[in-house]
N, C-alpha and C positions, 0 to 999 in steps of 0.2 A: 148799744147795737145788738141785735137777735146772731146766736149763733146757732149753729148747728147740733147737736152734741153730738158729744163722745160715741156715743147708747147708739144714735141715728147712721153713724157714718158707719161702726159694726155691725149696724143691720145692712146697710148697704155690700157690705162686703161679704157677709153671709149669705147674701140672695145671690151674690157673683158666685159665689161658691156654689149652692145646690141649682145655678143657672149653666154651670158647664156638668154639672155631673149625670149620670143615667136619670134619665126620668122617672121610671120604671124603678129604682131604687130607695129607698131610704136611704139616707146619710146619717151613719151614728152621729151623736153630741159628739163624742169623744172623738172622733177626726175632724169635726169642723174646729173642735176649739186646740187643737191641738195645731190646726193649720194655721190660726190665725193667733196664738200663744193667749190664748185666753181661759179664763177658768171656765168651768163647765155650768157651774152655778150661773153666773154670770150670761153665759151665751145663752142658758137655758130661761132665762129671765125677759132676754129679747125674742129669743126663740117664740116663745108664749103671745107675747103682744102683738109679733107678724104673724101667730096662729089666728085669734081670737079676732084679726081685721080680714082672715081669710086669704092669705099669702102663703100662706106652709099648711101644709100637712105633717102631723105627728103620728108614727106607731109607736108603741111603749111594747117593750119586751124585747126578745134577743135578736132578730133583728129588726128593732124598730130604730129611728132617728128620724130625720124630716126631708119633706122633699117641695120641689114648689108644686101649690095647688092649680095653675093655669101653664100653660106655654108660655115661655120666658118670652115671646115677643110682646103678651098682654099685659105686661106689667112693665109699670112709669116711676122712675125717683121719685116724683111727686106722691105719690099712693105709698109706694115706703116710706118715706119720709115721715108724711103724717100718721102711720101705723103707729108711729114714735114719739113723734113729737104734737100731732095734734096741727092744726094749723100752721101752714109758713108764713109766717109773719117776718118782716125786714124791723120792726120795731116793738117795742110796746105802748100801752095803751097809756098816755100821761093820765097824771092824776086829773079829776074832776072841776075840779078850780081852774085849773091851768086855761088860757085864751091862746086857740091856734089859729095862726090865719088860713082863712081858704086856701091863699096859694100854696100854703103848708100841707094844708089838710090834703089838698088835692097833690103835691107832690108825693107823698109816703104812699098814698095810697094810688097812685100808678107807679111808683115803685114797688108796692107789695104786687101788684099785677104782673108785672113783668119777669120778679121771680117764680113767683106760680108757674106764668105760663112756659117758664122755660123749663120748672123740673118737671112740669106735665109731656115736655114734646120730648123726653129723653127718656129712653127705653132701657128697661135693664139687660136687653139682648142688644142695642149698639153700642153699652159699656163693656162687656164680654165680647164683642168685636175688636173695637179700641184696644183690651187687654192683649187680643191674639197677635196682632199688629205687634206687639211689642218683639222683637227678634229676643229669641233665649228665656223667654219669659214660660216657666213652667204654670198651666194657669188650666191642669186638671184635677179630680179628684179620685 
């Protein structure tokens, strides 16, 4: 069964992150990974990949760090997700020999549908919603 990774679900929570903070601002590396106890290496590693799909904005220098590159309402799990991971796929592709039956064939693949469509209708501003909701929940930068 397809999982999520690790790498996918920190970028998720690094876009929550520069999704409640100034816009107008850079976010050093060094407070997001520190918020999230992650190395800097590391975050800067994903950092990079939601730059390069056009999610973040990078300055380098003293105050540079990253910020989102649209309004946090235009951007979908779905589109992070794959910044990361590439396609969501609910499977993999069996080997070549293997014999699937259509009803098979055609079940995976409206299940692959119906993940899509869901991380597509799911905004990373009504996850930063959901988070505010939470009473006590510190959930600034």
């Amino acid at each position: 069964m397809y999982k999520i990774s690790a790498r996918s679900q920190y970028a998720l929570l690094i876009m929550e992150d520069l999704a409640v903070a100034d816009r107008q601002k850079y976010i050093p590396l060094k407070t997001l990974s520190h918020r999230r106890n992650l190395s800097v290496k590391y975050l800067e590693q994903i950092l990079i990949q939601l730059g390069k799909a056009g999610l973040v904005i990078g300055f380098r220098g003293s105050n540079g760090g990253y910020k989102l590159a649209k309004p946090v309402e235009d951007y979908t799990v779905g589109e992070i997700l794959r910044a990361i991971e590439g396609e969501v796929s609910p499977v993999v592709l069996l080997d070549n020999n293997t014999i699937m039956s259509e009803g098979s064939k055609s079940f995976w693949k409206n299940f692959e549908t119906v993940i899509n469509e869901y991380v597509d209708s799911v905004t990373l501003d009504a996850l930063v919603q959901r988070n505010k909701a939470f009473v006590g929940y510190d959930y600034s930068i």
